[in-house]
N, C-alpha and C positions, 0 to 999 in steps of 0.2 A: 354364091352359087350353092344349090344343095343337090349333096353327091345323092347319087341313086344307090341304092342295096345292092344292085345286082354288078356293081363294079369290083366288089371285093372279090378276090380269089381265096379259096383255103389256104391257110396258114401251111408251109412246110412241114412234115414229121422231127420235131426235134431229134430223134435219131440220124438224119442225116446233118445235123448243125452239128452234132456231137462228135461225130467222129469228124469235121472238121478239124473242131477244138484241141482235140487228141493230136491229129498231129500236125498241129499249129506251127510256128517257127517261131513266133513267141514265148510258145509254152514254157520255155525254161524261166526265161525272162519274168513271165508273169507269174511264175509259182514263187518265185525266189521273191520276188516284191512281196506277196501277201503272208511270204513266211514272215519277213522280217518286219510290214506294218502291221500284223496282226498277232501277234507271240502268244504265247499260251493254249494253245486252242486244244491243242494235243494232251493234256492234262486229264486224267481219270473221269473228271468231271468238274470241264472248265465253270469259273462263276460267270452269271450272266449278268454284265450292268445293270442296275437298278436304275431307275429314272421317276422315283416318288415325287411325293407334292409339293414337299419341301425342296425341292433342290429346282421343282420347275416355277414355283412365285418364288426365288431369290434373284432373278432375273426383276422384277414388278419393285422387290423390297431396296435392292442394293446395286440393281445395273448391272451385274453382274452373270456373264454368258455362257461361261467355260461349265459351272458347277453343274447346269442340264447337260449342255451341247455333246459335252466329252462323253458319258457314259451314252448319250444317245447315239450317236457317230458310232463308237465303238462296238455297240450293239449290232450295229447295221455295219460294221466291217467285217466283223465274226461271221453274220449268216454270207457274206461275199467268198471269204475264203473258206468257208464249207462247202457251199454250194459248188463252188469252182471246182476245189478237189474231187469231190464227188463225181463229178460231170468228167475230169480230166480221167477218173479209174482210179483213185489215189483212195487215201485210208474212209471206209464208208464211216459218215457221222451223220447216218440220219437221226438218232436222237435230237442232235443238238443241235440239227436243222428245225425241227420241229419244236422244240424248247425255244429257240429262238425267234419262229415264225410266233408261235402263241404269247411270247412275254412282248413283241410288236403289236399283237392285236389285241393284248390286255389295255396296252398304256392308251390311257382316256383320249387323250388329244392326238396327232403327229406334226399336230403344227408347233412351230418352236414357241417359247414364250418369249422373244425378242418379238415377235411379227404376231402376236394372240391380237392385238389393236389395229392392225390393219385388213382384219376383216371386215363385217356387213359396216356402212356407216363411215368407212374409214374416208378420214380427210373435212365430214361434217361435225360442227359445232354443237349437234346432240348425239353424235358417236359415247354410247355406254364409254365410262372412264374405270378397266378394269384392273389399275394398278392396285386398288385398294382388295382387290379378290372377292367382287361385289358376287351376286346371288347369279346373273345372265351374263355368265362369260365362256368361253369355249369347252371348259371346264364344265359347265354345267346341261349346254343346250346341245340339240342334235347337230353333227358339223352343217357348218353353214359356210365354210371359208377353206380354203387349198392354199399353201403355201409353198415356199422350193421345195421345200425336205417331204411336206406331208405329200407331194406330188411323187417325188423320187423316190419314197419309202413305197408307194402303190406301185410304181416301175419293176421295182426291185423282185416284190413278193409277186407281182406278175410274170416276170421271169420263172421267177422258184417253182412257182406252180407248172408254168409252161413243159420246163424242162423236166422237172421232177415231181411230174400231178402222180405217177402210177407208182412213187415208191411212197409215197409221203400215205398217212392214216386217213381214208376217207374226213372223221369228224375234223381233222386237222386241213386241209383243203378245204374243206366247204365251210369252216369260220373264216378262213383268210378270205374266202368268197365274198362271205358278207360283209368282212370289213372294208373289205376294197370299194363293195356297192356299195357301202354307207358311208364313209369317208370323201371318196374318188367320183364315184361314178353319178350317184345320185345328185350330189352338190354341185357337180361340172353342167349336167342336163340343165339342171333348175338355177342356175344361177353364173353359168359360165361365162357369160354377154356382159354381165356387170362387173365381174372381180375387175377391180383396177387394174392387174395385169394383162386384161387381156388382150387389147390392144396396143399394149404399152411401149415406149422406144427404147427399152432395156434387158436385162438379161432374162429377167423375171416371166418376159414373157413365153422365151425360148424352151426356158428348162420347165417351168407348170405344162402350159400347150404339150409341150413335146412329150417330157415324162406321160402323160395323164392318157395322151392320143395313145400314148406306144402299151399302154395297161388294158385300155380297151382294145384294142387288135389283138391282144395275148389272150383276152379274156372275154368278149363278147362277142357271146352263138346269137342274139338277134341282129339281122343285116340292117332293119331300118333302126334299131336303135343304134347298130356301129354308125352306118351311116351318118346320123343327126350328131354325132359326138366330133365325129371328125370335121364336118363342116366346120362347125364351133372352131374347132383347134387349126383348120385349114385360113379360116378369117383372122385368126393371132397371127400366126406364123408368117402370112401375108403381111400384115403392121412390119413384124418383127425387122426383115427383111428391108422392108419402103424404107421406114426413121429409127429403126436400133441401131443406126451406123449414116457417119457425114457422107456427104455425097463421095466423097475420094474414097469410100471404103473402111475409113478410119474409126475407135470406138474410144470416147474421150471416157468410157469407164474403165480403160486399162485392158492390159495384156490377159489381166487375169480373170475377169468379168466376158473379154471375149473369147476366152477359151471357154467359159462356163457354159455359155448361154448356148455355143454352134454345139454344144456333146448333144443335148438333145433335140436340136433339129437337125442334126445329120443324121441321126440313129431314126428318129419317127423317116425322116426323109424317105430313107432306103428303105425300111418295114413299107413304107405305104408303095415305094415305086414295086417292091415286089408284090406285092398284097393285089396290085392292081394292073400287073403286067405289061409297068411302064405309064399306063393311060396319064398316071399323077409322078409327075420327077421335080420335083422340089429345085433338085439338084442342080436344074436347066438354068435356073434363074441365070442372067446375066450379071445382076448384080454381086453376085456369091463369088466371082473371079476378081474383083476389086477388093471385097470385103479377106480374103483369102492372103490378099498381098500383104496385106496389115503389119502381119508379124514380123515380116519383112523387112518393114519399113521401120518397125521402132526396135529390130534385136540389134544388141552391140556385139554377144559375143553368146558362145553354149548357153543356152539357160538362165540370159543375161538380160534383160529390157531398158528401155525406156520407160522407167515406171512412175510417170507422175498419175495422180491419181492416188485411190486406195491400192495402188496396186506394190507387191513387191520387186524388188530391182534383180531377184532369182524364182524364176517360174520354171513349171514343164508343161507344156503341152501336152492333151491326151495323144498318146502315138496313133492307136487305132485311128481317131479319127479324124486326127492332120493325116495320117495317111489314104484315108478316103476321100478328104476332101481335095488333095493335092490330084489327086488319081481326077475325078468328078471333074474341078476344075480347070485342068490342065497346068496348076501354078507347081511345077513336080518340086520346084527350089523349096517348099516348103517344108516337105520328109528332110532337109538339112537342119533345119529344129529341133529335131526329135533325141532328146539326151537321154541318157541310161537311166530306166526303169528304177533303179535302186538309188536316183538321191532325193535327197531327207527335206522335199520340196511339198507340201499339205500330205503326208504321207497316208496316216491316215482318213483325213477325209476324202482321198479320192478311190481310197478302199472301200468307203460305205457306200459304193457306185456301182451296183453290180452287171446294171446294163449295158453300162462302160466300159468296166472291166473284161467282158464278155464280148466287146467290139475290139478291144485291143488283140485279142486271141484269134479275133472274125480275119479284121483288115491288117494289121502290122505284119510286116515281113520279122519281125525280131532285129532289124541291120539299126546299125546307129551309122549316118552317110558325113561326110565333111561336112563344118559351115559352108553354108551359101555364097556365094559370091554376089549374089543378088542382094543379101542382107549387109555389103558393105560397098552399097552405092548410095551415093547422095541422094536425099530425098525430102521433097515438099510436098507438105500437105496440106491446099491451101484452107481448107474448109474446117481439118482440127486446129489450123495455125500452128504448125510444127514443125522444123526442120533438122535435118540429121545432116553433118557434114561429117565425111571420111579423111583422112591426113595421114600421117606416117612423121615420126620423129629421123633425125638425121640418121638415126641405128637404125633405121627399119621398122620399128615396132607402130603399130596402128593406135591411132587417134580418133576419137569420136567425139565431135562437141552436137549435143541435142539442147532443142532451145525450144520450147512451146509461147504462143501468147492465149489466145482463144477467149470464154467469161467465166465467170465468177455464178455460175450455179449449172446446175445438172447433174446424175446419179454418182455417187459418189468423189463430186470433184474437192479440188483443195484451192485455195487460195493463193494460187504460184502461177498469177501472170508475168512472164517474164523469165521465168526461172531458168534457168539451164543444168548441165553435167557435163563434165569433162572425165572419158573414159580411156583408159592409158592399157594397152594390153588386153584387153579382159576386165579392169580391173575400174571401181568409179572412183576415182578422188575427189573429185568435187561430185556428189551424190544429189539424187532425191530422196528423200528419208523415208516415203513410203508409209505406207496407211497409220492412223492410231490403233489403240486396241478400240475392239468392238464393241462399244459397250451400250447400252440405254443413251444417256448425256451421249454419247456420241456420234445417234442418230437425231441426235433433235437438238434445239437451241444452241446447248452448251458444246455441240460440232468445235465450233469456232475459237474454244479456249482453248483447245488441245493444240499443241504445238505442230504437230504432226500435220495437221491441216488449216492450220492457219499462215499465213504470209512469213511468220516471226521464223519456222521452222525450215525455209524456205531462201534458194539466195536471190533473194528479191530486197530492193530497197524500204525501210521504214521510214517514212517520210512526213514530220510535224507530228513526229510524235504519234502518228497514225498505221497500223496496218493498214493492208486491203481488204476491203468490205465484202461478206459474204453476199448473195443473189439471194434469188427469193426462194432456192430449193430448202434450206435449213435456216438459214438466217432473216427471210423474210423479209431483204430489202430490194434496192431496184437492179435489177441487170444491166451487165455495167459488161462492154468488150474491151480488151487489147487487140492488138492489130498487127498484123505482119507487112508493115507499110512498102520495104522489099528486099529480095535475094538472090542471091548469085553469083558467078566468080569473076572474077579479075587478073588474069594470071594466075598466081599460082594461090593468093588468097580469095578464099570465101565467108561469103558473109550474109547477115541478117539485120535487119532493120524493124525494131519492134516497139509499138506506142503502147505505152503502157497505163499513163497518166488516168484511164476512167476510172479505173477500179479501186483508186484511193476515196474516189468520192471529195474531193476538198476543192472548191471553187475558186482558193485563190493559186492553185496549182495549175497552170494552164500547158506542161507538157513535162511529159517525164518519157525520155525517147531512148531506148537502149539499142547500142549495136555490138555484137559480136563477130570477130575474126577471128579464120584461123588458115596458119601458113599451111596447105599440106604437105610440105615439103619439109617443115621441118618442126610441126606440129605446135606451135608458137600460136597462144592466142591473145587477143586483144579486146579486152573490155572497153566499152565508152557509154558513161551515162550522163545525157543532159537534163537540165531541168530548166524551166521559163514560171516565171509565177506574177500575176498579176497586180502585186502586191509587195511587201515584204518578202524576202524569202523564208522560207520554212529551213525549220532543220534537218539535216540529211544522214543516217545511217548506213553506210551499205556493208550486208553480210553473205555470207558466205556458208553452206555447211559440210561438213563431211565425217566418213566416221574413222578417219585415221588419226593416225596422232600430226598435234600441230605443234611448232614454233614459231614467235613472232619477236618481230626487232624493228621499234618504232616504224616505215612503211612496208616493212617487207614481211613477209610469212612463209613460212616449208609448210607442206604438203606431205608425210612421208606414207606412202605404201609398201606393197609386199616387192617390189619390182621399179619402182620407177618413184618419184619425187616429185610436186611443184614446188616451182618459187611462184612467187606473186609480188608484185612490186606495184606499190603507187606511186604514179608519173604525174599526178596530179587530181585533186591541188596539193599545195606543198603546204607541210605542218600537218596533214590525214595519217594516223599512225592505228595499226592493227591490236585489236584486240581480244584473244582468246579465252572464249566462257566454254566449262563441259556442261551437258544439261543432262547430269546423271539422275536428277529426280524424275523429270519429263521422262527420261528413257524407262527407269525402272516402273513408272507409274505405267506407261504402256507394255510392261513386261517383254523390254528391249535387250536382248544378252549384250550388243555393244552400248558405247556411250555416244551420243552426236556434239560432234564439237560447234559450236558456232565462231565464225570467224568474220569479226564486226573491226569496220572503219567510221567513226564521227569524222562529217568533214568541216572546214572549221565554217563558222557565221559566213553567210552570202556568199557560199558554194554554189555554180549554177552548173558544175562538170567533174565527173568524176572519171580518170580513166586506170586502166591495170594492165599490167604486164603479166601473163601468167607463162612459165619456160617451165621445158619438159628435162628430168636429168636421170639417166641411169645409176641405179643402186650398185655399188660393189656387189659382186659374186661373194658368198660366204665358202 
């Protein structure tokens, strides 16, 4: 459908957004955060990151992300907490808003040099190969491609301008002008239909659409060109919606991919429902009230997830806009997520978000509310193949066993059919170890070496000497499901039933069937894993990971945490004795502060069952 011109209303006076801001109930909250992810700023004459040639081809040369990323981030955290102070009546630094603005519209590119290859071409067999730093690379030609950041870098400066067009230097506004048209606006027109994301069932599509939609509404006086933009962005954001999430709601890219992707379509949402006096509510969708319960369904505890995936097992949600979206969709149990602004969770890159930043100040009441009680109900998913079961140890203290099956490809997945955690308190002892570092190899082929996301990092069975086999998103073989065959309770145990046997790929494995129990009553779980094989049997591993410290004594192993203990016992077969290996290279190669212990059982020749005992024990009081 293409929108008409005459739907848009004028944009509100930022003067009256500002004095919201001012006296926000956030406000402390959110000055006290950008003090402390942003230091320095306050210096005579802070330095502003550099982001030269060299340090954006050492990504192409050596894989390596951090040497660009950091100074780029950082650069776009600075103008965040200027701009904010500014806006708030705090110490004026419009120099260094301006300095800031002009060394953003200096740097050649905004697309990162991680994603320079997934522009025009991308995915074809004669896509330019510009690792070598050839003559037609983004570097060189007019933009022709939008990325997350080059999209959220055009949100940003559209903000800055919005709010702060009448302090800022005429010639200083009207370069941002142009570089927004010539980066942003123009490449979105002429090429938006095609960018890979922009239909796409992932984040990518959320945050480019969204950022990009929300630059043009800040910043476009012609109504038929707003118009034509926003269709474009209204036909993504539609996909986004339909396949960026399983039918139950669920995002098999993690906690923290779907926090990513709803920041910018909640924020274009609302801009456009007011923009257009309601006629466009995003908001309305049906589906948005499923998609919302999500977090719900995989938090264990404050700031704690279910993180298989890239994801990490400590996230924050943007407050601002889990609190609007809670509000929109009526899921209020959601604002029970929302943890204190000051912990040291992507600090600074969610700093270099200004139009995020800016919603938190909009929508958050500044309260931090109890966890949910909603987030400590059993829960199935049949469509991510996921389940969360709730328990309590004899003491009282809560139990979480999460157990996913689902396949072996799609945006950021890992190789952990099967896998589960065991969370005691708050706290994971048996873990998902959670993404590798980011690096080149670790978006293409070589994904699958990294421990991190392959099977081996994972407590999932090695079976004939085999991990599980990557799908066809990075490793380019066939897609292969686990299965949640079934679940449910029994008195006072519950359980899962999960097929696992595709994703090995080996033909004469003809089932590898795991089931998990757990008492909630006295938080007592119970491992069973079968095997049937066609043939001979194969040899059988099963590990275990975590990042506590371990002890092991021929079947049995401790678990030790900050609070509570497992034992783990093999009941069978007899003569399977535990073995603890630390993978301190794995970890530091990922630039891991802890170590991951892996905790492996060989079980002996023509093994077709393996089962464990794992018991919960309170730590002495110190």
């Amino acid at each position: 459908m293409q929108l008409h011109p005459r739907i848009f209303q004028p944009q509100l006076p930022p003067d009256s957004l500002i004095a919201q801001f001012r006296s926000s109930p956030a406000r402390q909250a959110v000055s006290a955060y950008l003090c402390e992810a942003v230091p320095g700023i306050h210096a005579a004459r802070p330095d502003i990151p550099q982001t030269p040639y060299s340090l954006y081809r050492q990504f192409a040369r050596s894989g390596d992300r951090d040497g660009y990323e950091n100074p780029y981030f950082e650069k776009r955290a600075m103008l965040t907490r200027a701009v904010v102070g500014l806006i708030l009546g705090e110490e004026s630094r419009i120099d260094l808003i301006q300095d800031l603005l002009w060394s953003i519209c200096e740097e050649t590119t905004w697309v990162l040099p991680a994603h320079e290859d997934r522009g025009p071409g991308f995915g074809s067999p004669d896509a330019p190969d510009i690792r070598q730093g050839g003559a037609n690379t983004a570097l060189t030609r007019e933009p022709d491609f939008i990325d997350l950041f080059a999209a959220e870098t055009g949100a940003s400066l559209a903000e800055t301008l919005y709010f702060l067009d009448d302090q800022l230097a005429p010639e200083v506004a009207q370069r941002v002008r142009q570089e927004i048209e010539r980066r942003i606006f123009h490449p979105y027109l002429a090429y938006g239909r095609k960018f890979w994301w922009h239909r796409g069932d992932l984040n990518w599509n959320a945050v480019c659409n969204g950022a990009v939609g929300l630059a043009f509404m800040r910043l476009e006086r012609d109504s038929h060109r707003l118009a034509e933009a926003l269709t474009i962005v209204l036909e993504g954001l539609e996909a986004y919606v339909a396949t960026g999430f399983e039918s139950d709601g669920g995002s098999l890219e993690g906690i923290g991919y779907w926090n990513y992707g709803l920041l910018y379509y909640v924020t274009l949402a609302e801009l456009l429902n007011e923009r257009t006096s309601g006629k466009i509510d995003l908001m309305t969708n049906p589906r948005l009230r499923e998609i919302a319960r999500y977090p719900l369904a995989i938090a264990l505890a404050p700031g704690r997830y279910f993180n298989f995936a890239d994801a990490a097992d400590e996230d924050m949600l943007q407050p601002g806009i889990i609190q609007r979206l809670a509000k929109r969709t009526g899921v209020d149990d959601l604002t029970g997520l929302i943890i204190p602004y000051d912990t040291k969770v992507w600090r600074g890159f969610f700093a270099s978000k200004l139009a995020i930043v800016l919603r938190d100040l909009a929508w958050w009441d500044g309260e931090i509310h109890p966890f949910p009680e909603a987030a400590r109900q059993d829960v199935y998913l049949p469509d991510c193949a996921l389940v969360k079961f709730n328990g309590h140890t004899s003491q009282g203290q809560p139990v979480i066993l999460a157990a996913k099956a689902g396949y072996n490809s799609g945006h950021h997945y890992h190789l952990d059919i099967g896998h589960f955690i065991v969370s005691v308190d708050g706290e994971n002892l048996l873990c998902d170890p959670g993404r590798g570092l980011y690096s080149q190899a670790y978006f293409r082929a070589g994904r699958f070496e990294n421990i991190f996301a392959n099977s081996f990092g994972h407590s999932v069975p090695h079976i004939g000497g085999h991990l599980q086999m990557p799908g066809p998103k990075f490793g380019q073989g066939s897609l292969e499901h686990g299965q949640i065959i079934s679940q449910g309770k029994d008195g006072a145990k519950k359980s899962v039933v999960m097929d696992i046997h595709p994703v090995y790929g080996l033909p004469q494995l003809s089932l590898a069937r795991r089931t998990l129990e757990l008492d909630e009553k006295t938080g007592e779980i119970r491992l069973e894993d079968r095997f049937e094989f066609s043939g001979d049997p194969l040899e059988i591993e099963e590990a275990f990971v975590t990042w506590c410290s371990v002890s092991v004594d021929g079947p049995g192993a401790w678990i030790v945490g900050q609070r509570n203990e497992l034992s783990l016992t093999i009941l069978e077969p007899g003569g399977a004795a535990f073995a603890a290996d630390l993978l301190t290279e794995e970890c530091q190669a990922n630039q891991r502060e802890q170590t991951l212990t892996r905790l492996s059982a060989r079980l002996p020749v023509g093994s077709r069952q393996f089962i464990l005992k794992i018991t919960i024990h309170n730590l002495p009081t110190l």
